[in-house]
Every structure is written in structure tokens, then in C-alpha cells.
C-alpha positions, 0 to 999 in steps of 0.5 A: 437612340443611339445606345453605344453613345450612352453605354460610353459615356458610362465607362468614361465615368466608372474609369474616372471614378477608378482613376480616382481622378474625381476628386481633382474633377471636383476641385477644379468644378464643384459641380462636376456631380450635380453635372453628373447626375443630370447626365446620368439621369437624362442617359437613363430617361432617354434610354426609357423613353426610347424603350416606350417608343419601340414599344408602340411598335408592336402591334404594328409589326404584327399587322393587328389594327389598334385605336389611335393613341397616345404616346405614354399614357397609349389608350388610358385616358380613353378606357378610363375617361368615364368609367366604362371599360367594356362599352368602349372596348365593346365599340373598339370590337365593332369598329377594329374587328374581334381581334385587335390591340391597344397599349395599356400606357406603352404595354401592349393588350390584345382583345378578342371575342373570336372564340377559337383564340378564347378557347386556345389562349385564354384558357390555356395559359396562365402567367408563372409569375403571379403572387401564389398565396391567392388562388384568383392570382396564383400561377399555374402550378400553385393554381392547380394543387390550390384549386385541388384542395379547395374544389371540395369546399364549394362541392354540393354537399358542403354548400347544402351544410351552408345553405340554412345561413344564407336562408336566414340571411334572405328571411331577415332581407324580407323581414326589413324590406316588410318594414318599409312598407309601400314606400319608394326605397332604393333596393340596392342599398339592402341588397348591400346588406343582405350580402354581407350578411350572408357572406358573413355568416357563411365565411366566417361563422359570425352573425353581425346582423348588418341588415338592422344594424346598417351602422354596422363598423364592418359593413362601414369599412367594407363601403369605404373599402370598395370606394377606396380601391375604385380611386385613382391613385399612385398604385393605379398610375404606377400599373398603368404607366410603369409596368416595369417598375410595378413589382419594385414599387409594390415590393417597396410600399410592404417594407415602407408599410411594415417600418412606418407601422412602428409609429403609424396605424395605418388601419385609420387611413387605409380601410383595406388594412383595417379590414384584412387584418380584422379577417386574420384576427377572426381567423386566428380567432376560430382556430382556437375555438373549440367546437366546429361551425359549419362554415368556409373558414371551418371547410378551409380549414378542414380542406384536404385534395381527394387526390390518391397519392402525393404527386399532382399532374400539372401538364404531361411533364411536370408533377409536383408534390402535393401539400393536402392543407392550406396554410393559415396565410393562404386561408386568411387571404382567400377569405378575404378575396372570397369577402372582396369578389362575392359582396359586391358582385352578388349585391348588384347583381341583384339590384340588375336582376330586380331591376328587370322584374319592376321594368317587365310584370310580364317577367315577373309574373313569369317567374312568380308563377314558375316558383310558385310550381315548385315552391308551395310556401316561402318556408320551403326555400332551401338550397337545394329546391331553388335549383329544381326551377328551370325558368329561375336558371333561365333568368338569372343567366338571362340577367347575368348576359344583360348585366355582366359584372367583373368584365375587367377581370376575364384575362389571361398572360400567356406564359409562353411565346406562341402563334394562334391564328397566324398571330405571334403571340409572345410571351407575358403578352396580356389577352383580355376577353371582350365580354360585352361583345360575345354576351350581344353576338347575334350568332351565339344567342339569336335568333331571338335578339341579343338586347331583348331580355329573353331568358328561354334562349337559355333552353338551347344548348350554346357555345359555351365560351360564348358566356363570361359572366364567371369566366370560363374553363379550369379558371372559372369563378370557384365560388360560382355555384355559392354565388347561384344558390345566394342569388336564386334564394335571395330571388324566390324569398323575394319575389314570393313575398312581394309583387316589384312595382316601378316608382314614380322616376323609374329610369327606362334605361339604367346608367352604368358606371365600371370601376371594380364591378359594373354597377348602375350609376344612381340607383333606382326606387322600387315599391314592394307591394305585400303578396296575399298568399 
């Protein structure tokens, strides 16, 4: 592309414009501005394609093998043909190396499972640019005073206050599952429940008993909420192929929203509107109750930085004055990413996790027996005992390296051009973790092998890079012991009340499918046979 003819053929317009010599251009050819546009359109298209092609050029100027791709769309017909990121990006390793590239449309992504660029980049950077209200998206300096204020929050005692809530969300599970009887039933579909319930009652305070109240409109909206966000559309297209024009049209879509909302309700077509308002307004709701309950909404609210004076140490230069509360906007939108990240996340986990006590009784014994150790009676479930039983942390971690769920999200944009490992690192340049690939890499978690599930391999002390199921270093999942505590509770009311049997049509392997989480396609049916205790 020769970029001097398109810069000159611009000046000869504005001077033409200035002479104020266009009107006698149009005179003399009424369609001198259709012409014009069309120039101006084709000089601006082939400058942008010409940008896309020297794009494709980068991972070849750094010598960094990439799969073969396409020019424009680059590798997303593949990663996104069926729904199965990190099986793909898992053979791209087997086959490119642990280090190598492809173009998310024309922007470059490198992917890696080699632990020293893990360790060096991925956990050492973050991109200064990033929304700030969020603390999954806030840049590094937002991060660091949000994180701060919020550690407390999902400290072991807070999460003691909270524990009762997610006991009686786990009784009223049994209670529903006992109602069944032997029936074949789809677990997950409770598990999806038992979630919200929980996470209802621990976020917010508000006991909506979705469990028996499946029609619940929350519990509705939520489901089309996540089926919403997991289709193809413009906002998709716009990422992939147009990162340029990402923050425009974003930027564009709030004030066509906030303008169209005078005469449209957008809460009838969009159930992340209805649901992220409906949050604010239970928000607004609870400040101004009298009283304090114990739950997250409440410890936001409270949250305040156990920090000793005013100034925060974000690196060894910079230091930032500390604001000790949140703000209601940062509250609302965390709580509804923490409703977002824990619903889904924890249900299917779940869901992994019975799974593999149905296909393994050996397993399931195993596990009976061990919290039958510690536990006496299912009444004496808490929040702190699940944590004394050694084999359940065991299998849970177990389940969690079998069936990582959220792969996607473990990435990093560096905010600062680099070298690691003889490879120039600029900056903005996006690095994903291949998950997959270090939860199965013989070196970190043999000798036993990978694909067996053997949850004592957990009883040696591992790299611990080498586990991704909650990200890893400062920017690791902040509700990651919450999410334990749920699962462990969740598991030992469960498994003390009833013995896991397979159905009749019990897949011996569990299709996946990877839109926001990595989730089995069909679902299963169990059949949950009362203990005799």
C-alpha cells in the first residue's frame, strides 16, 4: 500500500474544499460527492486492510510458530467452530510446542504452558487501561486499592458469619433431592438451584427459595441471562474482528441505550439489563434498611483496607491515596459479577464432581468413609469442620484439574513492551494460559497418570502454577475459598445422605461444550439411593 498516494489525494480534497471551488465541481458533475465518498471510503478501506495485512506479520517477524490461518477472520472459525476453546488450544500445544501464536481475527495472542513465562508475565502484568469499576477488569492501580478493601471480606471469619446461609441452602438441596426419591433425575438441574440459592442468600441477604420454587423469575432470568451471553452477536463480531473500534462501539451502544431507554424497556429484550438493575435496586434497597444482616452486600458495604495510613504501594515507584470504602457503583457491579462468576461456575462444578462419584463407587466410598471420620451426623456440617477433611480438598482439587471450568478467562495484557525468553513481548500484546495442557503435563502431576482421576496425587507438594482452575498469583479468584467452602458443604450433605448410583443410559464419557464456562453438553441421570444411617 502505497500510503503517500492516499495522504495526497486527501490534501487535493481539503484544498479543494478551502478554494471553495466544490460547488462549481458540483455544478459541473452532480456526482462529484457520491465520487468522493466512494474515494474516500475505498482510501479508508484499503488503509485498514493494509493494517490487517501487516498484522499477520507479527508472530512471523519473532519467529513464534502459529497454526495456519485465515486472512481477517485469522483463527476464529476454528476456536469457535464447536464450542471447545481449550481442546483445541490443548492440541495446538501438542502440536505448535508450549509457547506459540495465533490471531484472534488479525490481533495476535500468544499461548503458553511454559511455567517461567506463566510465572514472569502472566502474573506480573496487568493492562492499565481496563474498565475500573470491576475488580475481575480493573487495571493494575484500581486492582491493587479494590483488592485492599475487599480481601477482608472473604477472610475466614467473615466466611464463618456466612457459612449457617450456605448450610441451610445445602439442607433445603437434600430436602428436594429426598423428594425424588429413586427416580433417575438430571442432577444438575438442582445443582443450578441450589447455586443461586446459596449465592442469593449469601450475596444479598434475600431468601427467594428457588430450590422449590423452580419458576422463580430470577432463577428464570438468570438462565436466559447466561444462554443470552453465550450467542454469537454484534458485540461478539465486533471483539473478534474489530478490536480497533471495540472501545467506540461499546462507548456507542451506552449512549444509544440511555437515549433509545426513554421510549424503550430494554429490560423485555435484554435479561442482563433486567438482572443488573434488579441488583442495584436490591442494593439501594438494603442501604436503606435498618438493621444489619450478615451477608456480602452488608461486608461491602462495611469493607474498609486494614491499611495503616492513606498511601497504597502499587510498585516501588508509584504510591496512591487510599480511598478506605467502595462506592455504591463499585459494590452493585461486583456483586453482580460475583452473582455472574460463582452461579454457574460452582453448579457445574458440582455436576463434574457427582459425575465422578456415580462413574467411580470405589471413589465414592473413599469419600464416605473419610467424612464419616470427621463428621459423626450430617447435622454437624459447618463451614469450618468440611475444611478438616483431607481426602474431600483432595478430591475436590482432583475434580477441579479433570474439569477446569473458566480456561478462557486465565490471561493477562501486558502493560509494557518486554523480552522473556528471547521472545519480544510488546506492549498490549494479550498471553493466555493454556489450562488444559499443565492440569495434564506428566511432569507436574505424575507419576501417577494425568487422565486417571487420582485425587492423593494432591498429598505432594506441586508447582503450584501448574493448577489454573481459579487462576493463580495476586490475581487469583477473590471468592475462591467461598466457592470451596460451597462445594465441600454442598458435597458432605450430599454424600451423607445419599449413595450416587449410574442410570441405565450413564455416558461412560462426558461430552463438553465451552461457551462462558466448560460445562457437559446433555447431562446425565443419577439415582440417589437414601443412606441408612
Amino acid at each position: 500500500m502505497n500510503y503517500q498516494v492516499v495522504k495526497t489525494g486527501f490534501k487535493q480534497i481539503i484544498d479543494l474544499i478551502n478554494e471553495q471551488e466544490l460547488f462549481t465541481f458540483i455544478y459541473d458533475d452532480p456526482y462529484i460527492l457520491i465520487k468522493l465518498a466512494s474515494a474516500t471510503l475505498l482510501g479508508l478501506s484499503t488503509f485498514y486492510f493494509s493494517k490487517i495485512w501487516y498484522s499477520y506479520r507479527f508472530f512471523k517477524n519473532r519467529n513464534i510458530p502459529t497454526p495456519p490461518y485465515r486472512f481477517f477472520y485469522g483463527n476464529n472459525l476454528e476456536l469457535t467452530r464447536d464450542n471447545n476453546y481449550s481442546e483445541i488450544i490443548q492440541k495446538w500445544t501438542e502440536k505448535y510446542g508450549k509457547t506459540y501464536g495465533y490471531y484472534e481475527g488479525h490481533f495476535p495472542v500468544v499461548v503458553t504452558s511454559d511455567l517461567e513465562i506463566i510465572q514472569e508475565k502472566i502474573f506480573g502484568s496487568r493492562d492499565d487501561n481496563a474498565p475500573d469499576h470491576m475488580l475481575f477488569t480493573a487495571s493494575r492501580t484500581k486492582w491493587k486499592v479494590m483488592r485492599n478493601i475487599m480481601n477482608p471480606t472473604f477472610s475466614a471469619a467473615k466466611l464463618r458469619e456466612i457459612g449457617p446461609l450456605i448450610v441451610k441452602s445445602a439442607d433445603r438441596l437434600n430436602q428436594v433431592l429426598s423428594n425424588e426419591g429413586e427416580n433417575e433425575i438430571n442432577i444438575s438441574e438442582f445443582f443450578k438451584r441450589f447455586t443461586m440459592d446459596s449465592i442469593w442468600m449469601s450475596a444479598f441477604g434475600e431468601d427467594i427459595d428457588v430450590q422449590n420454587n423452580p419458576e422463580n423469575k430470577f432463577f428464570k432470568k438468570c438462565e436466559e441471562m447466561f444462554v443470552f451471553m453465550a450467542k454469537t452477536n454484534l458485540t461478539t463480531h465486533i471483539s473478534n474482528y474489530f478490536h480497533e473500534f471495540q472501545e467506540i462501539f461499546l462507548q456507542t451502544v451506552i449512549i444509544l441505550e440511555k437515549f433509545f431507554s426513554l421510549f424503550i424497556d430494554f429490560n423485555l429484550f435484554y435479561p442482563i439489563i433486567w438482572f443488573t438493575n434488579h441488583v442495584f435496586e436490591i442494593v439501594d434497597r438494603h442501604k436503606m434498611e435498618k438493621g444489619k444482616k450478615k451477608n456480602f452486600l452488608q461486608l461491602l458495604i462495611d469493607a474498609e483496607s486494614d491499611a495503616k495510613d492513606d498511601l497504597l504501594n502499587i510498585d516501588d515507584y508509584t504510591k496512591v491515596k487510599l480511598n478506605k470504602k467502595l462506592s455504591q457503583m463499585e459494590i452493585k457491579l461486583n456483586l453482580t459479577l460475583f452473582m455472574f462468576a460463582g452461579y454457574e461456575t460452582t453448579s457445574t462444578t458440582l455436576s463434574y464432581a457427582t459425575y465422578i462419584l456415580a462413574k467411580y463407587p470405589d471413589e465414592q466410598l473413599k469419600l464416605f468413609e473419610a467424612i464419616s471420620t470427621v463428621l459423626d451426623k450430617e447435622e454437624d456440617v459447618n463451614s469450618e469442620n468440611v475444611l478438616e477433611i483431607e481426602y474431600l480438598e483432595w478430591f475436590v482439587k482432583e475434580v477441579l484439574r479433570i474439569y477446569p471450568i473458566a480456561n478462557s478467562a486465565v490471561a493477562r495484557r501486558c502493560t509494557k513492551s518486554t523480552k522473556v525468553k528471547n521472545i519480544d513481548v510488546p506492549e498490549g500484546l494479550v498471553i493466555a494460559v493454556d489450562v488444559m495442557s499443565l492440569h495434564f503435563d506428566k511432569d507436574l502431576w505424575g507419576p501417577v497418570d494425568p487422565n486417571e482421576f487420582y485425587p492423593p496425587r494432591h498429598e505432594t507438594k506441586r508447582n503450584p502454577l501448574g493448577f489454573m482452575s481459579f487462576g493463580n498469583g495476586p490475581r487469583n479468584c477473590i471468592g475462591m475459598k467461598f466457592a470451596l467452602i460451597e462445594l465441600k458443604i454442598a458435597l458432605c450433605k450430599l454424600i451423607l445422605n445419599f449413595e450416587i448410583l449410574p442410570s441405565k443410559k450413564f455416558p461412560e464419557r462426558l461430552e463438553l461444550i465451552e461457551t462462558i464456562v466448560r460445562r457437559p453438553k446433555n447431562g446425565y441421570n443419577v439415582i440417589l439411593k437414601k443412606r441408612n444411617l
